[in-house]
C-alpha positions as CSV (number, residue, x, y, z in Angstrom):
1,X,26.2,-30.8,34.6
2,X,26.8,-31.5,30.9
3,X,28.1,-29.2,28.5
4,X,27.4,-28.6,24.7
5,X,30.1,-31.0,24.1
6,X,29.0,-34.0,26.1
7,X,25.5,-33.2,25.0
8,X,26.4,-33.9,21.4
9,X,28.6,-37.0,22.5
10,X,25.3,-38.3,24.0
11,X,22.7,-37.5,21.1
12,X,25.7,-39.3,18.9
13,X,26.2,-42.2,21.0
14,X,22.0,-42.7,21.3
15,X,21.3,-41.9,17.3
16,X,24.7,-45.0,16.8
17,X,22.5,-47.0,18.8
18,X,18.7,-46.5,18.0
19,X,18.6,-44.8,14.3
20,X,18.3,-41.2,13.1
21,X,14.9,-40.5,14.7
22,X,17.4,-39.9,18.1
23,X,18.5,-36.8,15.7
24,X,15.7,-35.7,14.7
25,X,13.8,-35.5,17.9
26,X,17.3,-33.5,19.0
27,X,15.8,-30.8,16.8
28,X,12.6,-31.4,17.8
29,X,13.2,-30.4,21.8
30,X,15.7,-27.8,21.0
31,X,12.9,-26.2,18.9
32,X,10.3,-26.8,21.6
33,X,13.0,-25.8,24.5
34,X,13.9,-22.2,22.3
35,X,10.3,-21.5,22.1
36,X,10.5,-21.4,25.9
37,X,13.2,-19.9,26.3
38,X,11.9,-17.2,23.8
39,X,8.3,-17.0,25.1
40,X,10.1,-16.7,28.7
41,X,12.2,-13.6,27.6
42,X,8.8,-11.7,25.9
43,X,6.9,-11.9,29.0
44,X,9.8,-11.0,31.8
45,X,8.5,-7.7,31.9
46,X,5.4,-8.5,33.0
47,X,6.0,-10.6,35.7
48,X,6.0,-9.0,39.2
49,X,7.6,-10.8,42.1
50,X,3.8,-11.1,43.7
51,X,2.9,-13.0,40.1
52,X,5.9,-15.3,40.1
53,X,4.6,-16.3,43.9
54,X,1.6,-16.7,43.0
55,X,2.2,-18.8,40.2
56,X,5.1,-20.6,41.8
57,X,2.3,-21.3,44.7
58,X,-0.6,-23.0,42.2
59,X,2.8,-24.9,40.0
60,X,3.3,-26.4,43.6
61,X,0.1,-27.5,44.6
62,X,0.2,-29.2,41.0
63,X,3.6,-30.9,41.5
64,X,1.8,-32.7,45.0
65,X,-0.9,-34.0,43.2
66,X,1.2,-35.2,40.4
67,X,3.5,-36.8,43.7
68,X,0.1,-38.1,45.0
69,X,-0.7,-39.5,42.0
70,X,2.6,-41.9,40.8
71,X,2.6,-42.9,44.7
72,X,-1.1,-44.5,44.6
73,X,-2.3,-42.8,47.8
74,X,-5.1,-40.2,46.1
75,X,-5.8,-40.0,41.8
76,X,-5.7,-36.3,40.7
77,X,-6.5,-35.3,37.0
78,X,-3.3,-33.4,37.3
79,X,-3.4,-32.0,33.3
80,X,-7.1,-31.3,34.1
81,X,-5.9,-28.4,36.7
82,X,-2.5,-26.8,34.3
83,X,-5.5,-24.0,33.8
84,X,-5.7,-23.1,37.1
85,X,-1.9,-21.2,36.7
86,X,-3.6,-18.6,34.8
87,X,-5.9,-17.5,37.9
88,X,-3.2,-15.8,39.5
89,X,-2.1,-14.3,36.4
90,X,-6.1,-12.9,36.2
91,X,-6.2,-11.9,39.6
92,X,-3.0,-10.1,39.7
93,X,-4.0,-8.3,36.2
94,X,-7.9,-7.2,38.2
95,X,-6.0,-6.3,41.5
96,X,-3.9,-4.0,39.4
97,X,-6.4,-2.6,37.3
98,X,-8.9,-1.6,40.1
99,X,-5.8,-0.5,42.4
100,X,-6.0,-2.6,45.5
């Protein structure tokens, strides 16, 4: 694994080599990564172990037909299903509320 300190050795190495937008998309990702990381921490609350299956069950039938997809052997409009990881989250949410 790298550390902060090889991390900056790398982002120095590529911005020597291909220009200053290397640094600047450096802040780019670690804005987009923090607001992640941030969005993360706000809803861990909220998130039941049945939820994180249930999510973690839809993320993997969308990681097999991404797989499918780069090998050739079916086309999936994988981006065309990312809106399928909020069923569980409305299911859970209507399971809850009626007290099933």
């Amino acid at each position: 694994m790298f550390d902060r300190q090889s991390s900056g050795r790398i982002i120095y190495r590529l911005a020597s080599t291909f220009g200053i937008g290397i640094i600047l998309s450096a802040v780019v990702l670690f804005c987009w990564q923090g607001l992640f990381y941030v969005l993360a921490g706000a809803v861990s609350g909220f998130i039941t172990p049945e939820l994180l299956t249930e999510i973690s069950i839809v993320g993997g039938i969308l990681i097999l037909s991404s797989g499918l997809s780069i090998l050739g052997i079916r086309h999936f409009k994988t981006m065309n299903l990312i809106p399928a990881l909020l069923i569980p989250v409305v299911f859970i949410t209507l399971k809850t509320m009626l007290g099933m």
